[in-house]
PDB file of N, CA, C and O in Angstrom:
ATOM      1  N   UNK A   1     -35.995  57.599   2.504  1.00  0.00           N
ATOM      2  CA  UNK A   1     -34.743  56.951   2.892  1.00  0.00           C
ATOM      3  C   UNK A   1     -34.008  57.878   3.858  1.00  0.00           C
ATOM      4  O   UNK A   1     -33.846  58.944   3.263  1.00  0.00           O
ATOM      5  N   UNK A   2     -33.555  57.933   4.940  1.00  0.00           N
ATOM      6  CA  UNK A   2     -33.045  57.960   5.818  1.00  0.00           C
ATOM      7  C   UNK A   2     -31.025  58.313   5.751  1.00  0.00           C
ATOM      8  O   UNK A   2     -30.111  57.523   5.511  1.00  0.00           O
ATOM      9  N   UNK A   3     -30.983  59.965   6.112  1.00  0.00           N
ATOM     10  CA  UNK A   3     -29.415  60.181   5.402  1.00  0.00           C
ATOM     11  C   UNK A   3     -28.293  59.242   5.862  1.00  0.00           C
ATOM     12  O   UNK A   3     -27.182  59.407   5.358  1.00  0.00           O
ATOM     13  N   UNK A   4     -28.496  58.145   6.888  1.00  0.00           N
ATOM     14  CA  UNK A   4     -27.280  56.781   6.993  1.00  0.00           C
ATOM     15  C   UNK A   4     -27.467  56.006   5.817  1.00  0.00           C
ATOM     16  O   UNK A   4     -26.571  55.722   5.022  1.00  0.00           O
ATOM     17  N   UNK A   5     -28.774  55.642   5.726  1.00  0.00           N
ATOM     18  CA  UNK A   5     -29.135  54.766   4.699  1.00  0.00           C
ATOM     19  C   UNK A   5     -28.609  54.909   3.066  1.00  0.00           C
ATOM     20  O   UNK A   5     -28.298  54.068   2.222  1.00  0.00           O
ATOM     21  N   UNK A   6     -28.677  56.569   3.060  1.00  0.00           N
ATOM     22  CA  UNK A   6     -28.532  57.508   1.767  1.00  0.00           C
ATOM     23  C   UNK A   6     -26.869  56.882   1.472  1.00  0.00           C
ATOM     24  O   UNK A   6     -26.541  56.145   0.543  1.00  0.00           O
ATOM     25  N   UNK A   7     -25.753  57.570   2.845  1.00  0.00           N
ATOM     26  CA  UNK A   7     -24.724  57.285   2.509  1.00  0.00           C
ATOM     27  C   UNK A   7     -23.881  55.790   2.477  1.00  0.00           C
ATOM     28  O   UNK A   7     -22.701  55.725   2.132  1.00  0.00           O
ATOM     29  N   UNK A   8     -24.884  54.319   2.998  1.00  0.00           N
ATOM     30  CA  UNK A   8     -24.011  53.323   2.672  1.00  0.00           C
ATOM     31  C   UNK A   8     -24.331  53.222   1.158  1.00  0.00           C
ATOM     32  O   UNK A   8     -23.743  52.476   0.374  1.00  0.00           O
ATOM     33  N   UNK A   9     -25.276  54.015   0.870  1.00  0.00           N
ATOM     34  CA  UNK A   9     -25.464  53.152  -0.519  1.00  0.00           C
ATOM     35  C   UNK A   9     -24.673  54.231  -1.755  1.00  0.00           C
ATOM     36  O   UNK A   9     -25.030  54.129  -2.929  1.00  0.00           O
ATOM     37  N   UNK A  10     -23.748  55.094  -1.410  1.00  0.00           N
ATOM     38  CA  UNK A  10     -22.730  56.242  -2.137  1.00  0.00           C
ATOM     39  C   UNK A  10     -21.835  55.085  -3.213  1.00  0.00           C
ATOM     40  O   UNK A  10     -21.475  53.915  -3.080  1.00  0.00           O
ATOM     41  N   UNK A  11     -21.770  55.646  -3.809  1.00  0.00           N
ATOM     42  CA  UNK A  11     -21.112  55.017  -5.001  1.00  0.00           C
ATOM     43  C   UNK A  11     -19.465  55.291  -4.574  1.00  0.00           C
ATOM     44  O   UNK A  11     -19.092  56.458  -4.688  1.00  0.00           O
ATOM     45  N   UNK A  12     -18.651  54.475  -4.181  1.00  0.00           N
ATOM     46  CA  UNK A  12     -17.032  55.272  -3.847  1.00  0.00           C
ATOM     47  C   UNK A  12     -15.835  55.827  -4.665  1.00  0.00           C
ATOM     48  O   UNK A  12     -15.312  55.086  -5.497  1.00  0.00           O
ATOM     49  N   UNK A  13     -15.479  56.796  -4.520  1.00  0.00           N
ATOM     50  CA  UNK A  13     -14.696  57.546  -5.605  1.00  0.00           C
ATOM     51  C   UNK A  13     -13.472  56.353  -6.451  1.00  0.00           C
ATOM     52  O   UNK A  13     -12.770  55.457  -5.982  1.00  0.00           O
ATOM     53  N   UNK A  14     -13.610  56.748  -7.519  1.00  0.00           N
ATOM     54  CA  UNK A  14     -12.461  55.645  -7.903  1.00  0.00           C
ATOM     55  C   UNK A  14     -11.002  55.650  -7.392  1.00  0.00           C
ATOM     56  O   UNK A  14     -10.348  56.693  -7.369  1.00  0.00           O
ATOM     57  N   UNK A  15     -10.465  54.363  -6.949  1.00  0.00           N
ATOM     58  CA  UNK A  15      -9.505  53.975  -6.770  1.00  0.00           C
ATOM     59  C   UNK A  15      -7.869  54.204  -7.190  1.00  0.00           C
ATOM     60  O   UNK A  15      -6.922  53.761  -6.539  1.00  0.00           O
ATOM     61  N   UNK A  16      -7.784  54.916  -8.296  1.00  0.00           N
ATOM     62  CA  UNK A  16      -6.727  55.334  -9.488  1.00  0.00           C
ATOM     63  C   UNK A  16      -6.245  53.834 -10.292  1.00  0.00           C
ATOM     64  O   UNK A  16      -5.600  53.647 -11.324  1.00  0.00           O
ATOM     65  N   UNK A  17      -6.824  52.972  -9.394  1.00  0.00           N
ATOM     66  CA  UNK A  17      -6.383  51.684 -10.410  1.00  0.00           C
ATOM     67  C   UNK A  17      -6.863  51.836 -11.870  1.00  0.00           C
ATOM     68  O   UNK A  17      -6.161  51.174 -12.635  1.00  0.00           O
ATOM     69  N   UNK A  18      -7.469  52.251 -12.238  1.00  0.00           N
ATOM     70  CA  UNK A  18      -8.082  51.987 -13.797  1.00  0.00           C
ATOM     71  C   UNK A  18      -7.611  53.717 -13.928  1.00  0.00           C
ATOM     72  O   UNK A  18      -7.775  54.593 -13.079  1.00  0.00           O
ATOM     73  N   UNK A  19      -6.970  53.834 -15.318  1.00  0.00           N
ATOM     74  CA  UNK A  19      -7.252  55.309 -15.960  1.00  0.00           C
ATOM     75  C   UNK A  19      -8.469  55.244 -16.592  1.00  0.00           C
ATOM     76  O   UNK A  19      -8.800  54.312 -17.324  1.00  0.00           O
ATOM     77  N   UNK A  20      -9.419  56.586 -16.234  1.00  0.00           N
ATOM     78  CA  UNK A  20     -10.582  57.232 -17.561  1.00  0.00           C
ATOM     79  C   UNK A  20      -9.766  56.971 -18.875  1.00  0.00           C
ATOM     80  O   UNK A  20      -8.617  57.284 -19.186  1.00  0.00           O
ATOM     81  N   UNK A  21     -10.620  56.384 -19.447  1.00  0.00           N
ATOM     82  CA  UNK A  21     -10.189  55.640 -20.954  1.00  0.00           C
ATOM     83  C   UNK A  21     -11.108  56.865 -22.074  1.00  0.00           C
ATOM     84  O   UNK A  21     -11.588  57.698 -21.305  1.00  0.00           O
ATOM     85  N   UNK A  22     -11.340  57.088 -22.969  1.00  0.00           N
ATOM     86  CA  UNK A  22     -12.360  57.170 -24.034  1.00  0.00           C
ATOM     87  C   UNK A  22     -11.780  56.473 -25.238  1.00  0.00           C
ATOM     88  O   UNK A  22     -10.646  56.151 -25.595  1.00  0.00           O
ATOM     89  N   UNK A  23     -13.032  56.363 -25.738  1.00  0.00           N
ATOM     90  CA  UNK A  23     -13.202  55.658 -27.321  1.00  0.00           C
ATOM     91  C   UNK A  23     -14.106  55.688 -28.350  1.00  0.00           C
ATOM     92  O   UNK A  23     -15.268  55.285 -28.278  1.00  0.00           O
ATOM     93  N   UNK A  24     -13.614  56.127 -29.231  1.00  0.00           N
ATOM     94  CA  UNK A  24     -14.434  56.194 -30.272  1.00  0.00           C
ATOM     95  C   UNK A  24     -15.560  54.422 -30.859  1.00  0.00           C
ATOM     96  O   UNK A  24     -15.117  53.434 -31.444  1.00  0.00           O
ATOM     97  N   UNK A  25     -16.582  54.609 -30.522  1.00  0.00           N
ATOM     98  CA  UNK A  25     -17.313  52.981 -30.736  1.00  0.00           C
ATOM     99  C   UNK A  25     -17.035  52.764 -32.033  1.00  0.00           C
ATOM    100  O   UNK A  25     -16.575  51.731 -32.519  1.00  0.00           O
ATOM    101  N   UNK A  26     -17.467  54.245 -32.846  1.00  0.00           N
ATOM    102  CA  UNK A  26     -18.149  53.664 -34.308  1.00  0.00           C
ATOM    103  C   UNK A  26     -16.776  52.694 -34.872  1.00  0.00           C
ATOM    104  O   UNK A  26     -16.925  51.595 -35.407  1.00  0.00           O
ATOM    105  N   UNK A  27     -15.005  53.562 -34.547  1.00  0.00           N
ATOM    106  CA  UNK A  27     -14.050  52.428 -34.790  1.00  0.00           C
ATOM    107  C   UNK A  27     -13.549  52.234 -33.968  1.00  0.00           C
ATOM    108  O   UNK A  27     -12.368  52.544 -33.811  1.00  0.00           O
ATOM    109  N   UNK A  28     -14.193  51.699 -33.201  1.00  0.00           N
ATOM    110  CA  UNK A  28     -13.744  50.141 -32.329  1.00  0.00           C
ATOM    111  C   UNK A  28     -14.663  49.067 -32.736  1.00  0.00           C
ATOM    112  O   UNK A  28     -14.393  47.902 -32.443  1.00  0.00           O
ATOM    113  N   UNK A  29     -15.594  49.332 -33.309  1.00  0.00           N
ATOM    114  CA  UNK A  29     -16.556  48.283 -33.820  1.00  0.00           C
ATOM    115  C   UNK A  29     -16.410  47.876 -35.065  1.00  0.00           C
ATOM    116  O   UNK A  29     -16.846  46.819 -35.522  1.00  0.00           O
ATOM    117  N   UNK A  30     -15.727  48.794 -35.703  1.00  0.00           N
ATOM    118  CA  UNK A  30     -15.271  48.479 -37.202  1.00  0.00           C
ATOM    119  C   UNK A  30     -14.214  47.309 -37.804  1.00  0.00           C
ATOM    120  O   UNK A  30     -14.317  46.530 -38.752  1.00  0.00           O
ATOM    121  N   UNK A  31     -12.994  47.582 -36.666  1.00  0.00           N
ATOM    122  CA  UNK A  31     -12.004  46.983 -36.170  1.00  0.00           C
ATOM    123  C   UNK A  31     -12.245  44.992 -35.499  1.00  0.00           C
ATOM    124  O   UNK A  31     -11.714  43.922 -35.795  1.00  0.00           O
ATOM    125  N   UNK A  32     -13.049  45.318 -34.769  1.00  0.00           N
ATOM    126  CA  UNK A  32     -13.793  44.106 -34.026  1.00  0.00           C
ATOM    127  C   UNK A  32     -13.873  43.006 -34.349  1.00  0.00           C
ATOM    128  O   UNK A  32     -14.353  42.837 -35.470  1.00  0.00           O
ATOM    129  N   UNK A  33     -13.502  41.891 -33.645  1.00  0.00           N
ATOM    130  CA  UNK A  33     -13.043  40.748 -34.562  1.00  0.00           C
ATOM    131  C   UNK A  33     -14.514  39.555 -34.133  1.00  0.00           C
ATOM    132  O   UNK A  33     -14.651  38.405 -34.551  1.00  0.00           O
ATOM    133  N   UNK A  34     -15.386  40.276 -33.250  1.00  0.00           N
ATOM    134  CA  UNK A  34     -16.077  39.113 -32.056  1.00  0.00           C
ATOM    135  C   UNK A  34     -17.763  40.432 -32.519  1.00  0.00           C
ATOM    136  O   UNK A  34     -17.877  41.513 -33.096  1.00  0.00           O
ATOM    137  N   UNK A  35     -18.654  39.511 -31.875  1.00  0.00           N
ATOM    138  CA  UNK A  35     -20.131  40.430 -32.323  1.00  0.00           C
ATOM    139  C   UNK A  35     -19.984  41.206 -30.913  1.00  0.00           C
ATOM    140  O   UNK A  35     -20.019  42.396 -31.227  1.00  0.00           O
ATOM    141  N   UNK A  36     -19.849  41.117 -29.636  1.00  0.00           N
ATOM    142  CA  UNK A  36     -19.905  41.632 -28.538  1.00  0.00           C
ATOM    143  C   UNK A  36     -18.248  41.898 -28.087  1.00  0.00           C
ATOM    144  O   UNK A  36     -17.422  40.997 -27.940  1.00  0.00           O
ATOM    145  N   UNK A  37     -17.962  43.553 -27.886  1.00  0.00           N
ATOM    146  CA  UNK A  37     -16.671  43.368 -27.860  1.00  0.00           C
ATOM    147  C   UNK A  37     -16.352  44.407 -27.071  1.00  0.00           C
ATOM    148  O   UNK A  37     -16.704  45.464 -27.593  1.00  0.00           O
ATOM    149  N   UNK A  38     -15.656  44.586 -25.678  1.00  0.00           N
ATOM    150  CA  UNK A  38     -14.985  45.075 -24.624  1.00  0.00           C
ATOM    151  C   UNK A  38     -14.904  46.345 -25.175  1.00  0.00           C
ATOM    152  O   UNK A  38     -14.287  46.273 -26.237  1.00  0.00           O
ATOM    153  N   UNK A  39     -15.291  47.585 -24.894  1.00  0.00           N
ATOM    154  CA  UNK A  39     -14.408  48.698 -24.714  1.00  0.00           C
ATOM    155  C   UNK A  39     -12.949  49.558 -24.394  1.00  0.00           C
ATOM    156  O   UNK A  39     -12.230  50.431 -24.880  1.00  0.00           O
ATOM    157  N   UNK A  40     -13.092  48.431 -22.926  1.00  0.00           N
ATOM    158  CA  UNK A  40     -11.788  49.034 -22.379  1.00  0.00           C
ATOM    159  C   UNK A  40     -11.217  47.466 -21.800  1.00  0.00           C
ATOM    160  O   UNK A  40     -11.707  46.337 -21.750  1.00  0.00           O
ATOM    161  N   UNK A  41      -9.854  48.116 -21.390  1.00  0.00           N
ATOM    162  CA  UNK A  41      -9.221  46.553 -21.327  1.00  0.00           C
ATOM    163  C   UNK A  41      -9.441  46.095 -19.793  1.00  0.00           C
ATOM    164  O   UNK A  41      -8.730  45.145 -19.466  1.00  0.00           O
ATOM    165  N   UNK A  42     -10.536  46.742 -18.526  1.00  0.00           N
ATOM    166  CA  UNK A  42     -10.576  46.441 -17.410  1.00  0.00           C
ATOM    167  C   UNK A  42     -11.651  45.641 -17.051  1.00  0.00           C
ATOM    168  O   UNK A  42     -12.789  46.110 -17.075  1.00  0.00           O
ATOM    169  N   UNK A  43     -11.334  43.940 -16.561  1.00  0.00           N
ATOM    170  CA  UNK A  43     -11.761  43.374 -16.213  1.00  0.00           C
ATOM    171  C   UNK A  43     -11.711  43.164 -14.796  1.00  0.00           C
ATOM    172  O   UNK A  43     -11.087  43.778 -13.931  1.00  0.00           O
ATOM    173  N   UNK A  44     -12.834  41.741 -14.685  1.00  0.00           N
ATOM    174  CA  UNK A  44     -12.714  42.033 -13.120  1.00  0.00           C
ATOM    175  C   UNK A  44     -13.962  41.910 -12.393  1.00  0.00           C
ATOM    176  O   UNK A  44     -14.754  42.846 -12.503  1.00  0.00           O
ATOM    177  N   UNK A  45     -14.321  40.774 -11.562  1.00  0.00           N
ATOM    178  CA  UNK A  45     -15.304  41.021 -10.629  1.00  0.00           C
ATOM    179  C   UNK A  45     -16.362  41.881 -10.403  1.00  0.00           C
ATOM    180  O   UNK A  45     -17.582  41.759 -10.513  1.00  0.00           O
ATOM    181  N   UNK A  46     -15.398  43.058  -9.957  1.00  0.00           N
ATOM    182  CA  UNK A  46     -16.168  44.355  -9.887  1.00  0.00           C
ATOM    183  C   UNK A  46     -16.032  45.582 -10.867  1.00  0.00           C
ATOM    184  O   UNK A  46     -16.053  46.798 -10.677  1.00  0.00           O
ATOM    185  N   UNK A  47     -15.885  44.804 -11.977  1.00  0.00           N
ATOM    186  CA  UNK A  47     -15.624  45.912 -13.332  1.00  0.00           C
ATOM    187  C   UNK A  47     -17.437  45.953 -14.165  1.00  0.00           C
ATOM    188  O   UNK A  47     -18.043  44.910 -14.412  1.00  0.00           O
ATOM    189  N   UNK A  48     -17.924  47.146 -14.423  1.00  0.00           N
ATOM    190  CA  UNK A  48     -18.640  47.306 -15.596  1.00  0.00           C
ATOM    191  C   UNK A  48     -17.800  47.529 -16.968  1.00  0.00           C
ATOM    192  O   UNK A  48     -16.941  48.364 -17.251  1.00  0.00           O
ATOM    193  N   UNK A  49     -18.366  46.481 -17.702  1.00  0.00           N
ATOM    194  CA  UNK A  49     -17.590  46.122 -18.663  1.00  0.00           C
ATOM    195  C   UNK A  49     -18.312  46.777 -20.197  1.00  0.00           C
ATOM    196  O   UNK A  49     -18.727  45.947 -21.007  1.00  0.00           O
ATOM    197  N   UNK A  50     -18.432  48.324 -20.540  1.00  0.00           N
ATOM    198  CA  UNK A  50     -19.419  48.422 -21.285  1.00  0.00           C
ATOM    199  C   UNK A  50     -18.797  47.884 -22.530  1.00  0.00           C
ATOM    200  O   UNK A  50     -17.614  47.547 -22.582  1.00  0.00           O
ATOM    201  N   UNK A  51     -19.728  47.805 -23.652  1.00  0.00           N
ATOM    202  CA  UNK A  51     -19.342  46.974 -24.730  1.00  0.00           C
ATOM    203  C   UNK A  51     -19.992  46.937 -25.703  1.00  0.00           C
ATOM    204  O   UNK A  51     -21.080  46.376 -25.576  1.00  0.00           O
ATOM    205  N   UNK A  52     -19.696  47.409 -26.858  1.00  0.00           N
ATOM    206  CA  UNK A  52     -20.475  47.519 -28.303  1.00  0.00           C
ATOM    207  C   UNK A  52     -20.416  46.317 -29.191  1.00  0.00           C
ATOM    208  O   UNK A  52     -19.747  45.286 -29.128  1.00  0.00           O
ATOM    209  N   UNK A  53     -21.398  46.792 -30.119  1.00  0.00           N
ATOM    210  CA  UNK A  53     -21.807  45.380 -31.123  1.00  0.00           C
ATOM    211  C   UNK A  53     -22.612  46.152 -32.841  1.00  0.00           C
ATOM    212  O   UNK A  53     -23.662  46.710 -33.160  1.00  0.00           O
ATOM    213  N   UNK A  54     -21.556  45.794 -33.395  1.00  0.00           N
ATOM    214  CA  UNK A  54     -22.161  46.458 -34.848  1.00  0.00           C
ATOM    215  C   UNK A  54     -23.032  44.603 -35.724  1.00  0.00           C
ATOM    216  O   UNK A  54     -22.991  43.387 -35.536  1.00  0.00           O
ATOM    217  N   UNK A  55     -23.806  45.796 -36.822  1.00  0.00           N
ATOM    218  CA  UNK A  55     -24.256  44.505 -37.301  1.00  0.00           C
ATOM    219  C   UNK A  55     -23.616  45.044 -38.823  1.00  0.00           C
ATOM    220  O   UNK A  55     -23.297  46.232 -38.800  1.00  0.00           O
ATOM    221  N   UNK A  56     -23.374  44.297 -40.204  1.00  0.00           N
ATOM    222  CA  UNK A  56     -22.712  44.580 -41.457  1.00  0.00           C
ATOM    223  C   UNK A  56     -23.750  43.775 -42.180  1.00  0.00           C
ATOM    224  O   UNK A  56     -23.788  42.602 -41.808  1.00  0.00           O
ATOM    225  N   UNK A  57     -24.313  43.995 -42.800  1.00  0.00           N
ATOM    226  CA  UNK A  57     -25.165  43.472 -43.992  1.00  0.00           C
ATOM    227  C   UNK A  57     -24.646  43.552 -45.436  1.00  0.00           C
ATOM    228  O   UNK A  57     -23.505  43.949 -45.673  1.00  0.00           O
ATOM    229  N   UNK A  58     -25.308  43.255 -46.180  1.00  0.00           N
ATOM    230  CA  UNK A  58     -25.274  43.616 -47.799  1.00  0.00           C
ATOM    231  C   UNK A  58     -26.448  44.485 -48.050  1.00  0.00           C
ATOM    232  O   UNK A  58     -26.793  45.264 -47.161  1.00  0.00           O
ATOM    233  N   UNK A  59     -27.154  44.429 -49.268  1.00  0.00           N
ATOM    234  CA  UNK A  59     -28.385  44.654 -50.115  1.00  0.00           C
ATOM    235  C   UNK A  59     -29.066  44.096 -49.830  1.00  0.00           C
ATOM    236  O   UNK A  59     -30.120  44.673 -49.561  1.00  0.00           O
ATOM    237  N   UNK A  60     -29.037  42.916 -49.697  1.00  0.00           N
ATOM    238  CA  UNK A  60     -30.239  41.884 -49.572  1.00  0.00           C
ATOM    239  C   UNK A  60     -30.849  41.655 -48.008  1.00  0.00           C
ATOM    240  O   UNK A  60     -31.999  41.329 -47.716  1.00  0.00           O
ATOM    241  N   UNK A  61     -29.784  41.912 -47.150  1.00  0.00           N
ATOM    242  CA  UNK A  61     -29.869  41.531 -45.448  1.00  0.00           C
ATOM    243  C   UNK A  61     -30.991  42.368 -44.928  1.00  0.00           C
ATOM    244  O   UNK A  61     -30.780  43.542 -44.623  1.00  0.00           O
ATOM    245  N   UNK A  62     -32.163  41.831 -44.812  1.00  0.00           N
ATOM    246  CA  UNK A  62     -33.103  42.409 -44.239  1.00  0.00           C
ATOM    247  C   UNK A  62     -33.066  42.807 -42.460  1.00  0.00           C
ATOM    248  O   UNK A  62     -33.274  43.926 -41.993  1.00  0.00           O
ATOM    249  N   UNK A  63     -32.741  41.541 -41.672  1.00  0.00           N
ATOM    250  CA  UNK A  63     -32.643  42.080 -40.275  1.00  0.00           C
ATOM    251  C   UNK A  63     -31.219  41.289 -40.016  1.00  0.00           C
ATOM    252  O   UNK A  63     -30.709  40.521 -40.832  1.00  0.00           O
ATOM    253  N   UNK A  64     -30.796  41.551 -39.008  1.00  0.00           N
ATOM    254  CA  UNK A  64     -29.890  40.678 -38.394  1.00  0.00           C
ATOM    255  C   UNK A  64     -30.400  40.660 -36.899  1.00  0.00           C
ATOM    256  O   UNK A  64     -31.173  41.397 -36.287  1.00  0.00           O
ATOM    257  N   UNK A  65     -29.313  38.979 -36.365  1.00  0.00           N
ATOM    258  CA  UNK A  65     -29.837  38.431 -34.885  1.00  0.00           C
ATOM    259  C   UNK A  65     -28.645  38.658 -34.140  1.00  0.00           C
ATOM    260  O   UNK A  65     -27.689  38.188 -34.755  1.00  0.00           O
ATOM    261  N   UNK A  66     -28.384  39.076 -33.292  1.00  0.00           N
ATOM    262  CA  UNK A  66     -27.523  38.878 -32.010  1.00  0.00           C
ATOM    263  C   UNK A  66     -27.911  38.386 -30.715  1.00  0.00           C
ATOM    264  O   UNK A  66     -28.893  38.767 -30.077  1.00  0.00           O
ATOM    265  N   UNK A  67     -26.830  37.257 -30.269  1.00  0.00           N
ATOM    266  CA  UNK A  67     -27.100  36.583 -28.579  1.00  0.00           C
ATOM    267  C   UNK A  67     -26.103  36.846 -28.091  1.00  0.00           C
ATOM    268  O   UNK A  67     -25.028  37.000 -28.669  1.00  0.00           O
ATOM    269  N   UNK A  68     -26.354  36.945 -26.814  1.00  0.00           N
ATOM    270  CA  UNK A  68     -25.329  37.444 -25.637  1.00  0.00           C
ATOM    271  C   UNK A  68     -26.041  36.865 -24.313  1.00  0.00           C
ATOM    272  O   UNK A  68     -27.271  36.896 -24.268  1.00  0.00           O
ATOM    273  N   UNK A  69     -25.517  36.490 -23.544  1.00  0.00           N
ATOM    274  CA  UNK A  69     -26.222  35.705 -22.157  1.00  0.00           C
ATOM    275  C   UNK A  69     -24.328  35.904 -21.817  1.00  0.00           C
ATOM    276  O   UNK A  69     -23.384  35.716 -22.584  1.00  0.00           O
ATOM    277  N   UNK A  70     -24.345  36.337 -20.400  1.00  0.00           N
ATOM    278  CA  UNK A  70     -23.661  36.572 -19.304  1.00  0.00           C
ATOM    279  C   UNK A  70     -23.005  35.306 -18.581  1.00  0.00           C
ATOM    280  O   UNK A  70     -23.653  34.392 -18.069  1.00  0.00           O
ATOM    281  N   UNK A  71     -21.629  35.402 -18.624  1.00  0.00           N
ATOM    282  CA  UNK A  71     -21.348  34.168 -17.774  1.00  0.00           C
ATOM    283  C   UNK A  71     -20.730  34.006 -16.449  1.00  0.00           C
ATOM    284  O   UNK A  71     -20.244  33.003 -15.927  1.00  0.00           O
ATOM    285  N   UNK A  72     -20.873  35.410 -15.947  1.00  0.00           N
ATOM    286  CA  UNK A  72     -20.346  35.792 -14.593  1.00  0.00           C
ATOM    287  C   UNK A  72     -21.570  36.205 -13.949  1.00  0.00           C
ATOM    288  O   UNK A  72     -21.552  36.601 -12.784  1.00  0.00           O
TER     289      UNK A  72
END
């Protein structure tokens, strides 16, 4: 690849619109009212939206199923 080529494809420094967030998953998933559930509160077109998913069983619950399909 070719160093023009290298730099259209640069990832661009962030914007200051969004603050660096952190979060603890294990409780934010605990908390969680939905099986697939937002991290941070920035949506948006051009947002990566990462996002955790706990599963809760009993004794008896051998596997559990989760679906998720994308609607953007």
């Amino acid at each position: 690849m070719s160093a023009s080529a290298k730099q259209n494809h640069r990832i661009p420094p962030p914007d200051g619109s969004r603050e660096p967030l952190r979060v603890n998953i294990f409780d934010a998933m605990m908390v969680a009212n939905t099986q697939l559930a937002p991290l941070f509160p920035y949506f948006g077109e051009d947002a990566l939206v990462p996002a955790g998913a706990i599963m809760r069983g009993g004794e008896d619950v051998t596997f559990g199923q989760f679906f998720h399909s994308n609607t953007v």
